[in-house]
N, C-alpha and C positions, 0 to 999 in steps of 0.2 A: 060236188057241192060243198061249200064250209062247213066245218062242223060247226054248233054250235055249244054254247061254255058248257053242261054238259058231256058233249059226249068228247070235248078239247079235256075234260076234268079227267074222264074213265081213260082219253086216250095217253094221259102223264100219267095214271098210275095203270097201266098195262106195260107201257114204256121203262116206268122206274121199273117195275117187280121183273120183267126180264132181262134187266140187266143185271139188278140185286144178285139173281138166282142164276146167273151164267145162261139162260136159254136165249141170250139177244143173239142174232145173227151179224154175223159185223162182216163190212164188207172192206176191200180197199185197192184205192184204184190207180195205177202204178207199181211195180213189183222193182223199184229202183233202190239208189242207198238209201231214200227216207219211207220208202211203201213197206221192204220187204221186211226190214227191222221191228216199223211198228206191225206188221201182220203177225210177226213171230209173238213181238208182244203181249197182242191180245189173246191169241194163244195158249200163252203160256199162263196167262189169268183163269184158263177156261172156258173161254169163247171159242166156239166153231166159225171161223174166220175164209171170207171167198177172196180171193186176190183175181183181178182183172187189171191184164195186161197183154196187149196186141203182139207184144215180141213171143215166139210160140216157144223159143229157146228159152226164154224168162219162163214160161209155163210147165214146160216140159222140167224144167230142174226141181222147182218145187216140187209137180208132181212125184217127183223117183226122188226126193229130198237130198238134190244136189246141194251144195254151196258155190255159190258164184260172188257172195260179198266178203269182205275181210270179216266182218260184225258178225257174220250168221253163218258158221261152220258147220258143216252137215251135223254133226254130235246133236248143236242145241233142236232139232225135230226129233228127237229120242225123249223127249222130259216134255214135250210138251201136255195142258192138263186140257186143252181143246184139238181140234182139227184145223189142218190147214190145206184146201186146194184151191185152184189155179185155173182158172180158161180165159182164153180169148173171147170171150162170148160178154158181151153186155146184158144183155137175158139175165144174167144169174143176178143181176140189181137189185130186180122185180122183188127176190126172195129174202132181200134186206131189210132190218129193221134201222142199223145205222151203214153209213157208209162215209170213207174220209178220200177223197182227192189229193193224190200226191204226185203229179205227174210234171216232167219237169219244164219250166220257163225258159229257154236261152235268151241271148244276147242276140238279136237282127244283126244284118250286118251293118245296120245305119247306128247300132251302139242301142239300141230301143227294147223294150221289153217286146219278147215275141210270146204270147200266151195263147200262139193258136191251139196247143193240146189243152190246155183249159179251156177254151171255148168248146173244142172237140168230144172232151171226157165229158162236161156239163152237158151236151146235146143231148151225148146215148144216156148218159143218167136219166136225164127227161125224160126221156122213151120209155123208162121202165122205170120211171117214178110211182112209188107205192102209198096210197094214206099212211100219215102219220110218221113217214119214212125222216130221220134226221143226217143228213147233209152237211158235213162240213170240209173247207178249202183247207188244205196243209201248204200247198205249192207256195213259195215264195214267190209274191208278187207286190204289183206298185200301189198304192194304194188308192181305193174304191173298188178293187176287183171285182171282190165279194157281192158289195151290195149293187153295184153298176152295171157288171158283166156277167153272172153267176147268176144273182137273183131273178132280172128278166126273165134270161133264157127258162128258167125254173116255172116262173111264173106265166108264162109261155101253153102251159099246160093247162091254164083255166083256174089250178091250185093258189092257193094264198100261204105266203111264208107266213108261219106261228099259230097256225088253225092246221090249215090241210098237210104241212109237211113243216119241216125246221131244216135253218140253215146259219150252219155257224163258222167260225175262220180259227185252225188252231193251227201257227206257222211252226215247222218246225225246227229245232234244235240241235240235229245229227252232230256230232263230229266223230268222222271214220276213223275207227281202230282207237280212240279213245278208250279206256277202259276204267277210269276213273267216273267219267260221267256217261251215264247210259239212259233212255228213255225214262226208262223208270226213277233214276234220282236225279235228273234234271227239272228244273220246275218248265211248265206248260202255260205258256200263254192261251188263255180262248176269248171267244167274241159270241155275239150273234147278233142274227138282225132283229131279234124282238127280245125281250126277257125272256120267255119262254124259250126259245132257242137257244140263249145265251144258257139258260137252267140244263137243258138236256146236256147241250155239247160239253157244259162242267163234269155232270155226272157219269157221261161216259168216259174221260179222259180221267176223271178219278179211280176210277178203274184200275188202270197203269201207272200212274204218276203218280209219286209219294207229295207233292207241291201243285197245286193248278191255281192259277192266277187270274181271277176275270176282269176283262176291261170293258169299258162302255158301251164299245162300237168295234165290228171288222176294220175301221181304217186305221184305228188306234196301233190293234195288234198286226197289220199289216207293218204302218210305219216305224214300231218296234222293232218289227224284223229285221229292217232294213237298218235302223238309225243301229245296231249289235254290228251290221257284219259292215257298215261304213265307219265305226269306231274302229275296228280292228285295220281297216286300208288304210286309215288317217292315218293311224299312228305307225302302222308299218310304210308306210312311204315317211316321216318324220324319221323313223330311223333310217332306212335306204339314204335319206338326204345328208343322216348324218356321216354314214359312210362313204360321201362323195365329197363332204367339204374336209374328214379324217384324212381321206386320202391326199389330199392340198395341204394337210397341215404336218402329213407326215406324220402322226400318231394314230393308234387302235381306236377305231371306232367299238370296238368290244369293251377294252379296256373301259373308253370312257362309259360305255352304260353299265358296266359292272360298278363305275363307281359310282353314278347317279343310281343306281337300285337302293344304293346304302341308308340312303333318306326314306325314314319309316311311313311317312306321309303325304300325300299328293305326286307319288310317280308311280307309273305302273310301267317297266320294262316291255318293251317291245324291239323283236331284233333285224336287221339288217337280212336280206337274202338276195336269191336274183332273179327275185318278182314272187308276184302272187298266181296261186296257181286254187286248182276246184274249181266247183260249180254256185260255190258265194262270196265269195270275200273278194275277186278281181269283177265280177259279174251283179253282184247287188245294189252297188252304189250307184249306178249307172241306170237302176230302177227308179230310184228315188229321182238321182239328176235329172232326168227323161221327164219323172212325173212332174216337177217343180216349175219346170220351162215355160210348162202348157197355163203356167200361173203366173209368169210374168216373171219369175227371180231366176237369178243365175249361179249355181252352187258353184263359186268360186275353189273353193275346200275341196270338196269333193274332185272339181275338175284339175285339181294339181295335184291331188294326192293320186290321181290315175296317171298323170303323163311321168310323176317320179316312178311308179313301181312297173311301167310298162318301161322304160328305160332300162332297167335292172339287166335284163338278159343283155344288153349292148355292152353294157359295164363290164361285163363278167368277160365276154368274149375279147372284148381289151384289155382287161387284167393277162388274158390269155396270150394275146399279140404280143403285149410289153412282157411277158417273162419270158416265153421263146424269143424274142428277139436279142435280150439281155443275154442270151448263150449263143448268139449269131445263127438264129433259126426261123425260118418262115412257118408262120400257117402254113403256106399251102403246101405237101406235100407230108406234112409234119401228124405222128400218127398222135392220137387225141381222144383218152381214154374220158366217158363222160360216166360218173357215177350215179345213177338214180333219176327216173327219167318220171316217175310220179310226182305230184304236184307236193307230197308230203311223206313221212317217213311209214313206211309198214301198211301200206296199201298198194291197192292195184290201179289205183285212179289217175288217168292222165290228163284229167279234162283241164284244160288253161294253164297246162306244165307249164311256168316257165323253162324247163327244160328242153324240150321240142323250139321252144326259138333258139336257144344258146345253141342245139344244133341244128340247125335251118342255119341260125351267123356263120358258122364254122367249115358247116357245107360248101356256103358259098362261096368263102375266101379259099375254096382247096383244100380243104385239110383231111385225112385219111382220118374220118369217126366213125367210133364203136362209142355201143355204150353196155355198160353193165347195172344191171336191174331184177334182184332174184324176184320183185311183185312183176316184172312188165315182159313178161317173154319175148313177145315181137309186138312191134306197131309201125303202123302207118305214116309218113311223112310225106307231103307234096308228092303224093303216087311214087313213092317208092317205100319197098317192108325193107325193117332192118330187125334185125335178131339180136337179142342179148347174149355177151360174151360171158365165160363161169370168172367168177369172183378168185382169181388165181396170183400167185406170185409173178407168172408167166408176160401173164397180160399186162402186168404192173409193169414192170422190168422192158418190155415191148414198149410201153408206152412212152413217148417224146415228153407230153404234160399229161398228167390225171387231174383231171376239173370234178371234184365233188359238189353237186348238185342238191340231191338229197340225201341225206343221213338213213337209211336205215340199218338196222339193229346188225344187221351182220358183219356189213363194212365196218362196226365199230367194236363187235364181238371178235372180228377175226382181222385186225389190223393190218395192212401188206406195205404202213407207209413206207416204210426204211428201203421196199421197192424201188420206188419210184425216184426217179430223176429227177422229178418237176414237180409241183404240186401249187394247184392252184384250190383254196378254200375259199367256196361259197357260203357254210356255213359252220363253219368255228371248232370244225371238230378234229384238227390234225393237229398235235403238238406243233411248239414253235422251233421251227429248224429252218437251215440257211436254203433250204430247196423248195418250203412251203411260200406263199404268197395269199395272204388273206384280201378281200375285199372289204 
């Protein structure tokens, strides 16, 4: 039944006082890079924190307080001033006072937002929907999620959002291995579907967050989300582009954005790679285009800024062709040492490597690839595993071309360029010498 204002009054200050006083139960649901970080989080505020998630590996590590992300190293469950466990069980909902969805959206293969785990986590949440319980979406999604796809199902129960239960959208902000900006001093976008909800889901994310920011509406901070990480693809395909008309004009495309940076005002630096890689910045914009269509307009921008950075890896693997060939040498046969095979430096993440295409191109034209990766020990490729080679002089020296991919900190702490015969730079970090070749 609704409560009425009343007992809506007793059930916001029952709600404030245990979370004032750390006795709120917080729950969160996905143990992935944005679940398990903010679980620690709340944790380390003093909240006794349940983490639900179906992978039992993902469960099992929390429990024995393994580390499985770069962010959350076994050490930080040693300081923490709450509890933190783990089950597969949706059940443990029931015994939530708040609870935050972080479970991830891919890309379909039609390029489309697939949010059947949101739809999926929303159902069993229902099930064990509790009075008074506040609910908020973390997942990066397209906008109306929340109040279109979320809320129903919610309301599904008989319950009313902003009397019987609250439900609000706080998108999140991760970047892995960042150590500069971290949950807590990153500011916090939130939403809700009524004021009331909008009220709680602030109070609770004050919590953790040194900055929390309320906007109007869930669609608001949904399209937020998106308009963040489609600014970063614009403009990284704007530089990619400019390294493709560089390479026509026969000058540094580095150079020139080192000298466009110089201007104090109205430029913001962004560089050249060989694509975009993670679970946002190649895969978010494509939420928004998706959602846009269904409205009649056609995100021009958006749709060229995807075909320049999905290009990227084609580019690289011909900077490849054309420098072996310049020393009278084939791809195919030709061994092809590939540096870094995560999407970014000092992580384990390979989700949208562009790496993995540069070798899938490489594969295919013949060519004998290794690749060296001290985050990526072995993975997966078109059903075949490949193993990472040790970061050696050995292997340098073996290698026909060395194609740097990703930067991480080793390969630049423990140099092997003077190794190497050939060198092909994806990203800017080999001195300039007559055997390197930049993109």
């Amino acid at each position: 039944m609704p409560l009425v204002l009343t007992e809506l009054l007793s059930s916001a200050q029952t709600f404030d006082d245990r979370i004032a006083t750390r006795e709120a139960s917080v729950g969160i649901v996905g143990l992935g890079y944005a679940g398990l970080p903010l679980a620690i989080a709340f944790a380390e505020a003093g909240f006794d924190v349940t983490g639900v998630d179906l992978d039992e590996e993902r469960v099992q590590a929390v429990e024995e307080r393994r580390s499985y992300l770069v962010d959350v190293p076994a050490e930080r469950y040693a300081s923490l001033d709450g509890e933190v466990h783990a089950t597969a069980d949706y059940a443990a909902a029931a015994d939530l006072d708040a609870l935050t969805i972080c479970v991830p959206t891919p890309l379909s293969k039609t390029r489309t937002p697939d949010i059947s785990h949101v739809v999926s986590a929303t159902e069993s949440v229902a099930a064990n929907l509790r009075p008074g319980q506040l609910v908020v979406l973390q997942s990066t999604t397209y906008p109306g999620t929340t109040e279109e796809i979320v809320l129903p199902i919610l309301e599904r129960t008989g319950a009313t959002a902003g009397t019987d239960f609250f439900l609000g959208y706080a998108p999140e902000r991760v970047d892995p291995g960042n150590k500069d900006f971290t949950i807590r001093t990153t500011p916090k976008l939130v939403a809700g579907v009524t004021q009331e909800c909008l009220r709680r889901t602030e109070l609770l994310y004050r919590q953790i967050v040194d900055v929390v920011v309320p906007v109007s509406r869930p669609m608001v901070a949904e399209t937020a989300k998106l308009h963040e990480n489609t600014f970063r693809a614009v403009n990284i395909a704007l530089a990619n582009e400019l390294a493709l008309i560089c390479d026509r004009l026969g000058i540094s495309a580095w150079e020139v954005i080192e000298a466009a940076a110089t201007k104090p005002f109205a430029f913001l630096a962004h560089y050249p790679g060989p694509g975009l890689g993670g679970d946002c910045i190649p895969v978010v914009p494509q939420f928004l285009a998706s959602r846009v269509r269904e409205y009649g307009y056609s995100p021009q921008l958006i749709d060229a800024a995807h075909e320049i950075n999905t290009r990227m890896p084609a580019y690289v693997v011909q900077k490849v062709t054309d420098a072996l060939n310049d020393l009278g040498r084939p791809v195919k046969g030709s061994r092809l040492l590939l540096l870094g095979m995560a999407y970014k430096s000092d992580v384990h993440d390979t989700r949208e490597s562009p790496s993995l295409e540069v070798m899938r191109l490489l594969l295919t034209r013949g060519g004998d690839v290794r690749y060296c990766d001290p985050w990526v020990q072995e993975l997966e490729l078109d059903g075949a595993r490949h193993a990472t080679v040790e970061w050696s002089a050995e292997e340098v020296r073996d290698a026909d071309c060395v194609v740097v991919l990703t930067a991480h900190r080793q390969f630049l702490r423990e140099p092997l360029w003077d190794e190497a015969s050939l060198i092909v730079d994806a990203r800017n970090v080999v001195a300039d010498a007559p055997h390197v070749h930049r993109i």
